[in-house]
C-alpha positions in Angstrom: -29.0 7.6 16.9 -25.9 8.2 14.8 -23.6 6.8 17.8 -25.8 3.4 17.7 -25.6 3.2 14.3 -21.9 3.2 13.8 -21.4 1.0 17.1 -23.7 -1.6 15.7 -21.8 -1.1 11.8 -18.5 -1.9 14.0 -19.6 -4.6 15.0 -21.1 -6.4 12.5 -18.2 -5.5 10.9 -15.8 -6.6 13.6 -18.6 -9.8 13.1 -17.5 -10.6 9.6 -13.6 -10.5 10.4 -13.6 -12.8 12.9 -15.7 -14.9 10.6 -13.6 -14.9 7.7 -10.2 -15.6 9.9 -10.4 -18.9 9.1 -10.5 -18.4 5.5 -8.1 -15.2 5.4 -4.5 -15.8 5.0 -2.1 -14.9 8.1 0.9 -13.5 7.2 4.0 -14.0 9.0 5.3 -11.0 11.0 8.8 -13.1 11.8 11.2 -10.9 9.3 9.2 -7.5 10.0 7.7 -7.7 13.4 4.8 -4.9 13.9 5.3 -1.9 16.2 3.3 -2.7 19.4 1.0 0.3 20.7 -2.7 0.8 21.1 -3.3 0.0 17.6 -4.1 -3.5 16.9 -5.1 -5.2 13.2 -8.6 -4.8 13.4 -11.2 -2.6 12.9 -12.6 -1.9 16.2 -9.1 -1.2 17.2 -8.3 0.9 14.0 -12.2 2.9 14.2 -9.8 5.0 17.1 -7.9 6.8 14.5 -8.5 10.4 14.1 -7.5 12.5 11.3 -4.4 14.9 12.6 -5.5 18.8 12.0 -2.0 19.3 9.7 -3.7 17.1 7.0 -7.1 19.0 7.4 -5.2 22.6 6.6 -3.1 21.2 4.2 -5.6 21.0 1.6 -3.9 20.7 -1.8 -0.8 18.0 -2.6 0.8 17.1 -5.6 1.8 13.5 -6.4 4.4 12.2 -8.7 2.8 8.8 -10.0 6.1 7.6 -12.0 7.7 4.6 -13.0 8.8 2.8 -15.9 5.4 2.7 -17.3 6.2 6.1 -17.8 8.6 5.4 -20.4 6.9 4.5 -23.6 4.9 7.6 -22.7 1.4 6.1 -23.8 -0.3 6.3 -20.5 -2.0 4.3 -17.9 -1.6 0.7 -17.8 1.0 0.3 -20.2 2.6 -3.0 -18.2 -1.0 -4.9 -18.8 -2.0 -3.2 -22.3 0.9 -4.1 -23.9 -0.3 -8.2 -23.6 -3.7 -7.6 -24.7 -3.4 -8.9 -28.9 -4.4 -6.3 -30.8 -5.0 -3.6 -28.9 -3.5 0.0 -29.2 -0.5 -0.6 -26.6 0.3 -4.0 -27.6 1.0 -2.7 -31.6 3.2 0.0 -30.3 4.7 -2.0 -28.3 5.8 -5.0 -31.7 6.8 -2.0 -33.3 8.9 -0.2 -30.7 10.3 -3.7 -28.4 9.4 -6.0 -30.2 6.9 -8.6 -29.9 6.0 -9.2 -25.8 7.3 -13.3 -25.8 10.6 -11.8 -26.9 10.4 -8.5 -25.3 8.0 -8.4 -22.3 7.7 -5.6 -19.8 10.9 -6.4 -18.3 12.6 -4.4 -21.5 10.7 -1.5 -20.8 11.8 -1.6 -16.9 15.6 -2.0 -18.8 15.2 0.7 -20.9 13.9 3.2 -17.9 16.8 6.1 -17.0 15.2 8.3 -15.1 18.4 10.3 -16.8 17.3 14.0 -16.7 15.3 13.5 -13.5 16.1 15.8 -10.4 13.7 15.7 -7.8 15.0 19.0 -6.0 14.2 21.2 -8.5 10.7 19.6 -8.9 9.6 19.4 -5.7 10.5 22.7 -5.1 8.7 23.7 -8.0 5.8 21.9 -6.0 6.0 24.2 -3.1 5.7 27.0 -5.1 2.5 26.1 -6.8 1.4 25.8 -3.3 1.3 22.1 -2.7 1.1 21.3 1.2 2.7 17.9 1.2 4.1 15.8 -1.6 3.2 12.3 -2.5 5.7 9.5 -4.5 4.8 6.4 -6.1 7.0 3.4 -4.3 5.8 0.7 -6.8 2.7 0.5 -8.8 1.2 -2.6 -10.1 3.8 -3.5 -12.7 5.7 -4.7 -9.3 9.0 -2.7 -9.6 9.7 -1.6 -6.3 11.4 2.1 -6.7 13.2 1.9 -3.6 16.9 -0.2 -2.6 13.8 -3.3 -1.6 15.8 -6.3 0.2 12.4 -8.5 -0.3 12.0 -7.5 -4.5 14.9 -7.9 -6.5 13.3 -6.7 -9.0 14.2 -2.8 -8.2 15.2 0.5 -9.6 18.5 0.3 -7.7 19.4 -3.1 -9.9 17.9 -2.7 -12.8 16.8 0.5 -14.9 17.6 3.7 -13.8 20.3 1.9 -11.0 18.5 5.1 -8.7 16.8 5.0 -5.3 13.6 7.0 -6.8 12.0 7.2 -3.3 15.1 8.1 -1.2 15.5 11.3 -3.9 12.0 12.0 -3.5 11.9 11.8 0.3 15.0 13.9 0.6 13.8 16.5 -1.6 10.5 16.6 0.4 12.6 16.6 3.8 14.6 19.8 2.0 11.3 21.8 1.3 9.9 20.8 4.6 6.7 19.3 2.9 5.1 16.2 4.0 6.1 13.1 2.8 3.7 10.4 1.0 4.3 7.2 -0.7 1.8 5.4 -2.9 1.6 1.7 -2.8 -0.1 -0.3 -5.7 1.8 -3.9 -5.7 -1.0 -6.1 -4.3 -2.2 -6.2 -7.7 0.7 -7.9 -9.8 -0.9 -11.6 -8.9 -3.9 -10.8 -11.3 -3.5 -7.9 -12.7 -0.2 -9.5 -15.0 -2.2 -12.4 -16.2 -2.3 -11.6 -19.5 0.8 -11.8 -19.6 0.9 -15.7 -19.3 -1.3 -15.5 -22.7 0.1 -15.9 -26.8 -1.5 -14.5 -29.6 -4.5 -16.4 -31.3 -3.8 -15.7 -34.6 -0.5 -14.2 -36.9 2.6 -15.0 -37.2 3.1 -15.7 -32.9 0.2 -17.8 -32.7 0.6 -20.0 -29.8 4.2 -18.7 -29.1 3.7 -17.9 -25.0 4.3 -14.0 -24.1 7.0 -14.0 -21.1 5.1 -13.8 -18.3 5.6 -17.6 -17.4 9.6 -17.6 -17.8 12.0 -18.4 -15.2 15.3 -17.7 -13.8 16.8 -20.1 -15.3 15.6 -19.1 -18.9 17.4 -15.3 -17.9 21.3 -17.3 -18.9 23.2 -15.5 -21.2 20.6 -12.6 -21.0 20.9 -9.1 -19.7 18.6 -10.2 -16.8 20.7 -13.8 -15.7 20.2 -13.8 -12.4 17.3 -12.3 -12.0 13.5 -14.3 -11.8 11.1 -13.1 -13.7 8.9 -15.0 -11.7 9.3 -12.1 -8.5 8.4 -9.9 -11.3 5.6 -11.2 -13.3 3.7 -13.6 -10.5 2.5 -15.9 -13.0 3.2 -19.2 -11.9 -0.3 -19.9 -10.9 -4.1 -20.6 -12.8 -5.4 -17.3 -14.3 -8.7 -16.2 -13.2 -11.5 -17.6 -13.9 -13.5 -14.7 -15.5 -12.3 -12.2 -18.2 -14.2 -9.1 -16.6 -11.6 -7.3 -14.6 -13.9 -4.7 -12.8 -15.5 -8.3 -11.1 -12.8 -9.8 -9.6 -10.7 -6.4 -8.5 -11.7 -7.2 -5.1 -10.3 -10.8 -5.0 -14.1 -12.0 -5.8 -15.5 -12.7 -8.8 -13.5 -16.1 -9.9 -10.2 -13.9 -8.9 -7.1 -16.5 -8.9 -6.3 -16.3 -5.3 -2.9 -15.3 -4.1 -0.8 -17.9 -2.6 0.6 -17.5 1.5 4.6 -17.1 -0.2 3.1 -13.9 -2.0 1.3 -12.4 0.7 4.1 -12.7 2.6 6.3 -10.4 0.0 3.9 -8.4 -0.3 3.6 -7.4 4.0 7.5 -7.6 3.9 8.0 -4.8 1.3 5.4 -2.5 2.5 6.5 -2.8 6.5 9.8 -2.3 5.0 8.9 1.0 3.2 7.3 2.3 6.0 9.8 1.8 8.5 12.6 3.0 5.7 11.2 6.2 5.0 8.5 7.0 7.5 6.0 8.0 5.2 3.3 11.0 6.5 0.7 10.0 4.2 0.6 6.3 3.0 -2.2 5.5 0.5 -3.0 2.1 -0.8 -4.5 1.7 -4.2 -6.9 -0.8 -2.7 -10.8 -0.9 -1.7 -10.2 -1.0 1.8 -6.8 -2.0 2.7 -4.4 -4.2 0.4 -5.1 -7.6 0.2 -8.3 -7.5 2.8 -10.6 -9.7 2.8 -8.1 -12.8 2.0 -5.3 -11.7 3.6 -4.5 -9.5 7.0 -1.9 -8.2 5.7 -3.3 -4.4 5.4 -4.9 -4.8 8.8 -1.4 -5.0 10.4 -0.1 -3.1 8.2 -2.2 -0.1 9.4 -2.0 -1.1 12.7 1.9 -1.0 12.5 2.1 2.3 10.8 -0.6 4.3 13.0 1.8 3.0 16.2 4.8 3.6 14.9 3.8 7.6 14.4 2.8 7.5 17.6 6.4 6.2 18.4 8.0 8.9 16.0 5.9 11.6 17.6 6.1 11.2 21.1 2.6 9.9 21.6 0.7 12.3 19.0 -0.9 10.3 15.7 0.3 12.0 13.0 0.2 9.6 10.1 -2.5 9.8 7.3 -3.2 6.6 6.0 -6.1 6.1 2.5 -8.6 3.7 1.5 -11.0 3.7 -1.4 -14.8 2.5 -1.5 -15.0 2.3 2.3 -17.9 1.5 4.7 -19.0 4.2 7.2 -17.0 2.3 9.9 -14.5 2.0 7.5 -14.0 5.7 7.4 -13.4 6.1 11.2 -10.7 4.1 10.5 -8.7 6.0 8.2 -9.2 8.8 5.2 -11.3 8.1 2.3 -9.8 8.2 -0.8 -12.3 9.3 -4.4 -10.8 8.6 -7.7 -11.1 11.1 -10.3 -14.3 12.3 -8.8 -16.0 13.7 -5.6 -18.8 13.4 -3.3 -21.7 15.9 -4.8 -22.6 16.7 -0.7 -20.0 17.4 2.2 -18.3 14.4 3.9 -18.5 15.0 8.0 -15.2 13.3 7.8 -11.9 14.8 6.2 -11.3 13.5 3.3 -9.6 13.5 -0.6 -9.6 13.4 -4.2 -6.7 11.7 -6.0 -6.8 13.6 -10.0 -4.1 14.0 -12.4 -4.1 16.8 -15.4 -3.5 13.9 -17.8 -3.1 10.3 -17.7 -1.9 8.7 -14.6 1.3 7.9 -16.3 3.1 10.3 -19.0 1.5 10.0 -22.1 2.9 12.1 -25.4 -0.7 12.5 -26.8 -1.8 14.5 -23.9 0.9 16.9 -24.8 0.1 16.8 -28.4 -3.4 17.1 -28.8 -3.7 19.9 -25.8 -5.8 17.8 -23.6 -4.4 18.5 -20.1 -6.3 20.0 -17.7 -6.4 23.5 -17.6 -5.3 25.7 -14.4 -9.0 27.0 -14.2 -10.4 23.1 -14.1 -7.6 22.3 -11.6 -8.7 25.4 -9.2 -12.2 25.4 -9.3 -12.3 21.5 -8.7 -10.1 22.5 -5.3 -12.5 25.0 -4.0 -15.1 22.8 -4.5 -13.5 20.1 -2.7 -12.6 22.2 0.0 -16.1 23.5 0.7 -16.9 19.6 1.5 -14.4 19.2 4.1 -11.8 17.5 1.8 -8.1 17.3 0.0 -7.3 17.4 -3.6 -4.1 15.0 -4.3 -3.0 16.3 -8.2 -0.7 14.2 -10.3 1.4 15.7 -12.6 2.8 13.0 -15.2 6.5 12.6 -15.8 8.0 11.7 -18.6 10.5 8.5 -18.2 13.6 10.8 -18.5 12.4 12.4 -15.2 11.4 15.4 -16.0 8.1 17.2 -17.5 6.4 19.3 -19.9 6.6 23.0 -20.9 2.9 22.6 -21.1 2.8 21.0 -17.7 4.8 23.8 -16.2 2.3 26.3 -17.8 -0.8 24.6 -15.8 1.5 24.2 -12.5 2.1 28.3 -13.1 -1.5 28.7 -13.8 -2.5 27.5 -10.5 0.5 29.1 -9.0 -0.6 32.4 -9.9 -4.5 32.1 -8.5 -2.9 30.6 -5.2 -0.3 33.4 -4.6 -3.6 35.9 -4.1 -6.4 33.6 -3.1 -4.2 31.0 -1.0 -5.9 32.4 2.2 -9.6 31.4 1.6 -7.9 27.6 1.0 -5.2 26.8 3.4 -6.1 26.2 6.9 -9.9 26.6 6.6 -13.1 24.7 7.4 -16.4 24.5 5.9 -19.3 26.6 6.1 -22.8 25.3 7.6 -23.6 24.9 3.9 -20.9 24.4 1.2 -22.4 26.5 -1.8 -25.0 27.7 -3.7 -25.9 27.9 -7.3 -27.2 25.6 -9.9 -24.4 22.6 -9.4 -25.0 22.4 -5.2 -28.7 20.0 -6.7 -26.9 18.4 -9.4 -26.8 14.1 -8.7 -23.7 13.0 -9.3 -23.3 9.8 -7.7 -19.9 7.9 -7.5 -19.1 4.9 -9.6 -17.3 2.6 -7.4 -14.1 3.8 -6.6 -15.4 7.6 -7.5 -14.5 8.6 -11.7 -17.6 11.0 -11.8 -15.2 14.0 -12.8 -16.3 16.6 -15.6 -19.6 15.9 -15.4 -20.9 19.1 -13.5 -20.0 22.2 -14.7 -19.3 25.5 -12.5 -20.7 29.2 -14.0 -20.9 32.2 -11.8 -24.1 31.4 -10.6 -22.1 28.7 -8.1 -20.8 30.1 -5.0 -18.6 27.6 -2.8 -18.1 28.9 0.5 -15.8 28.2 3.6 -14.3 29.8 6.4 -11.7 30.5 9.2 -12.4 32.1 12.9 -14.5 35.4 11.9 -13.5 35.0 8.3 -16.4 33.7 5.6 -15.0 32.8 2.3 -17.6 33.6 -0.7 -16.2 32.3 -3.9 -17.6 32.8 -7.2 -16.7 30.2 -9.8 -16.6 32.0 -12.9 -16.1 36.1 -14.1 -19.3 38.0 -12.4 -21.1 39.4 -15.3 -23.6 41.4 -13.0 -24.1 41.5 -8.7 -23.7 38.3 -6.9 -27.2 37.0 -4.9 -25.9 35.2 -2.0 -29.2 34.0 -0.9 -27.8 32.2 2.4 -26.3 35.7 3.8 -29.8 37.4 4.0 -30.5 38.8 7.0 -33.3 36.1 8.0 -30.5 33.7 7.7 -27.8 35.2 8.4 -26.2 33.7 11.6 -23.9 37.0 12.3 -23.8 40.5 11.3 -22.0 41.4 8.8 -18.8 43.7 9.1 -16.7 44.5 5.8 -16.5 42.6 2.4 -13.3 42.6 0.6 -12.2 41.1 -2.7 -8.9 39.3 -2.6 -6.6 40.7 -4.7 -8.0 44.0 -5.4 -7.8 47.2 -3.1 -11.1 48.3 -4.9 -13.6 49.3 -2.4 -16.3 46.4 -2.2 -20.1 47.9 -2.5 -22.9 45.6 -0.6 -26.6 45.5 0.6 -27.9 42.8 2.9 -31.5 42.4 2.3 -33.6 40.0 4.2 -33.9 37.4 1.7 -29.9 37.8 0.7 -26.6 39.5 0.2 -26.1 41.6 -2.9 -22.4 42.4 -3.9 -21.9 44.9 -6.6 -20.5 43.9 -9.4 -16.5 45.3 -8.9 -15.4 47.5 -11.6 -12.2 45.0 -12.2 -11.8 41.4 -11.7 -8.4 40.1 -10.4 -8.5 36.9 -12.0 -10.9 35.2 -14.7 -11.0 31.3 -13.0 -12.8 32.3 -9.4 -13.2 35.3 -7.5 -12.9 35.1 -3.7 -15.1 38.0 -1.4 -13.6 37.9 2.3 -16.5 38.8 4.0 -15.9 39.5 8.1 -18.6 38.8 10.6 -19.1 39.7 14.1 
């Protein structure tokens, strides 16, 4: 029944593309020409992707999301915020650049160094913690691309830091052998800068325009002569029709549409990218693919980058390639990606979580009011991501000099310390027939679009998240046992295999036990190795 289901979602699916074709805009493949191979741009073609096993052991990444909206240190968004009259961004930003039809974004992007910032010593760092592959931000939706970008001139090899930020990454990733990811978010600019075109309504700048409409040949004299701000900003167009953003994220909604010219940009870049660095993991910061429905831009772009792994790896699809808010069919077609949240029940497919301890980019009141995520929120959200068959992608914020925190580096040790003993019952497993028990496994936590349902269920050491490898069954408790753990789904009635030996990782104490026909009863252990979760390797026949 399943089988028919998905077939007929395929098709009705495959249905709707070919009905919007007319209406979608065809970009031009003439200056980056897709790899041929048994991929083709669309979704029937695509549904043949299968998720490689390297990504399913890998398990935990760690992400640098940074660019020059990492500068002013004041968090996510900073490149939008800072247009909005009145609000927070926007008055630090008068105060600190000056007001935004004087000083737009572009100074920010100017005053970017990147000066302390080597990306050796923190991707090694990365490894240590026990990261499994290591993602980089290539441009977010600001629209700076971080690489040496012949199609944006606008580029931290020409202006700011004068680096190529993803060639350091990627060789530091190449140098600890991790796999390499690259983050995409620069569909967006088109809208997402619109404010941007705006003035203030009242004040002293009342009706003065912000510098989102300037052009190149307002940059003479400047420090940016030469440069358009229009391959910047993308504002020489009509702004959307409606004020509420979450509506037209999805190109709907009243959404200004994006002309062929920028589509175009935007396919050239990314093919570019790809080809360039040969990205492992690419993830789009998209629903669905970049730029789908009114474009097929992200359609061939998938298609190109699934055949050209198979190129690079001799005929074996290695390549991990995310969406967010996708269909069922969707998700045959590449690996789900949850914001700042989770499924509350297993996914059949692989799939991840993209979090960060802080804000997305660096921001100083994080650091000064002690709100990062702890080590203990950052572990137990991995196990229980793991028990439902998926990835946690952690972003650690750096600060616009290139480095980060002393408190950062205590949370990255944190973890660091719980992995170097209970690594094992992570890495390289699968789940369980069920993935935990406890009073969180019946909480409803549904998913608000893209997924941002984090922090909302709490873990005691009642919850037991299991998982498990060969003859190996991983029981982890989620908090310091007070008293014996009740495993309820190891009672002999249920029990699917006889049980051998228990052990408790990181401790040489011998484990006491009794299986009883309605469950498993471990003895409380005398010590407790670590006080964020305690993981019993229990052997079966």
């Amino acid at each position: 029944m399943r089988t028919i289901i998905f077939s007929l979602s395929l098709f009705f699916l495959s249905f709707y593309m070919k009905a919007q074709d007319e209406k979608m805009i065809v970009v031009n493949t003439d200056k980056e020409s897709m790899t041929e191979g048994i991929f083709k741009p669309d979704w029937q073609s695509l549904s043949q992707y299968k998720v490689p096993d390297w990504f399913r052991n890998a398990k935990f990444g760690i992400w640098a999301h940074w660019g020059p909206q990492c500068q002013p240190e004041q968090g996510d968004w900073y490149a939008r915020g800072m247009y909005e009259e009145g609000a927070d961004y926007n008055k630090w930003h008068v105060q600190n650049y000056g007001h935004p039809s004087k000083a737009g974004f572009k100074e920010v992007i100017r005053d970017w160094k990147a000066q302390n910032w080597d990306p050796e010593k923190l991707v090694k760092l990365y490894k240590r913690v026990g990261a499994q592959y290591f993602f980089a931000m290539a441009n977010h939706h600001d629209n700076l691309d971080l690489w040496n970008s012949k199609y944006q001139e606008w580029n931290s090899t020409r202006v700011g830091p004068k680096k190529d930020i993803v060639a350091g990454w990627a060789a530091a990733a190449k140098k600890h052998k991790l796999p390499f990811g690259l983050s995409v978010h620069a569909s967006r600019p088109w809208t997402w800068y619109e404010l941007a075109q705006g003035a203030d309504k009242k004040g002293e700048f009342a009706g003065v325009p912000y510098d989102g409409k300037l052009t190149k040949e307002d940059g003479k004299g400047t420090w940016w002569e030469g440069l358009d701000p229009q391959e910047l900003y993308a504002q020489n167009h009509e702004v959307s029709k409606i004020t509420d953003f979450d509506k037209w994220w999805n190109w709907g909604g009243g959404a200004s549409l994006p002309s062929q010219e920028y589509c175009d940009k935007f396919y050239n870049r990314t093919m570019e990218l790809i080809n360039k660095f040969n990205p492992d993991l690419l993830y789009f910061d998209d629903t669905t693919l970049p730029l789908y429905p009114i474009s097929d831009a992200g359609l061939k772009l998938a298609a190109h980058y699934y055949n050209k792994s198979m190129v690079t790896h001799k005929g074996k699809l290695e390549a991990v390639m995310f969406g967010k808010i996708l269909t069922d069919a969707q998700k045959e077609c590449m690996v789900w990606d949850v914001e700042r949240g989770a499924p509350d029940k297993p996914q059949e497919k692989a799939w991840q979580t993209c979090t960060c301890i802080g804000d997305w980019h660096y921001n100083r009141a994080r650091y000064n009011d002690n709100s990062y995520k702890s080590a203990a929120s950052v572990i137990k959200t991995l196990i229980d991501i793991v028990s439902k068959n998926g990835n946690l992608l952690l972003n650690i914020p750096v600060r616009g000099d290139g480095t980060i925190d002393d408190k950062e580096v205590a949370v990255l040790e944190g973890i660091a310390a719980w992995m170097d003993v209970n690594k094992e019952s992570i890495f390289d497993t699968r789940p369980w027939k069920i993935f935990g028990e406890g009073p969180s496994v019946d909480f409803v936590n549904p998913l608000d679009a893209a997924g941002f349902n984090e922090g909302k269920v709490g873990f005691n050491e009642k919850d037991i998240r299991f998982n498990q490898k060969e003859n190996i069954l991983y029981a982890t408790v989620m908090d310091v046992p007070t008293e014996n753990i009740k495993l309820k789904s190891l009672g002999e009635n249920k029990a699917a295999h006889k049980i051998q030996k228990i052990e408790m990782l990181g401790s040489k104490e011998k484990i006491l036990w009794k299986q009883y026909s309605d469950s498993l009863v471990i003895m409380k252990p005398k010590s407790i190795p670590n006080k964020i979760a305690v993981v019993f390797r229990i052997k079966v026949e």
